[in-house]
N, C-alpha and C positions, 0 to 999 in steps of 0.2 A: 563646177557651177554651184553659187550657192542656193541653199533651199531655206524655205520660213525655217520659224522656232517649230511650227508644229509638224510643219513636212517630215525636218531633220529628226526628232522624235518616234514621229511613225517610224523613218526607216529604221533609226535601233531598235524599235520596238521588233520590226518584220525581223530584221538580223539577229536577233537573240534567239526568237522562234524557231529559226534555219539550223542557227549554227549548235544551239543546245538543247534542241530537241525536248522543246519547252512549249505549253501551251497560251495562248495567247493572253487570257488572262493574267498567268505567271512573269509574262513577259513587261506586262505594261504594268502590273504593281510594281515589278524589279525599277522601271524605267520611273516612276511617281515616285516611289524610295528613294532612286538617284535624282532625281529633280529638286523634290523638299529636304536634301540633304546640299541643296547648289551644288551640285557637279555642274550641272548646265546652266551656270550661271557666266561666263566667258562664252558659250555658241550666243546667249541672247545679244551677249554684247559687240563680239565679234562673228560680223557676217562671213569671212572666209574661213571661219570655222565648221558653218554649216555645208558640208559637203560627203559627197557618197563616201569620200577615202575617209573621212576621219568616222565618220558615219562605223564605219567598219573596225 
C-alpha cells in the first residue's frame, strides 16, 4: 500500500533508528541529507514507490 511523501519518510526515518541503532535526531538529518541531495525525488513522483518494502 502506498503511503504520502511524508508518511514514507517518517517510516525511513523510524527504520534507520531500528535498524542502526541511531538516534532520532541522527536519523532524520541522514533522511533531509538524503532528500536535498533528491534521492527521494522518484518516491514523490512515483506513488508505488512509497511503500513499507521499499521503505525498507
Amino acid at each position: 500500500m502506498a503511503m504520502t511523501c511524508e508518511t514514507h519518510l517518517d517510516e525511513v526515518t523510524t527504520l534507520i533508528t531500528e535498524m542502526y541503532d541511531v538516534s532520532e535526531e541522527a536519523a532524520i538529518k541522514q533522511v533531509m541529507r538524503a532528500q536535498a541531495a533528491d534521492f527521494f525525488t522518484l518516491h514523490d513522483d512515483i506513488l508505488a514507490m512509497r511503500t513499507q518494502e521499499r521503505a525498507v
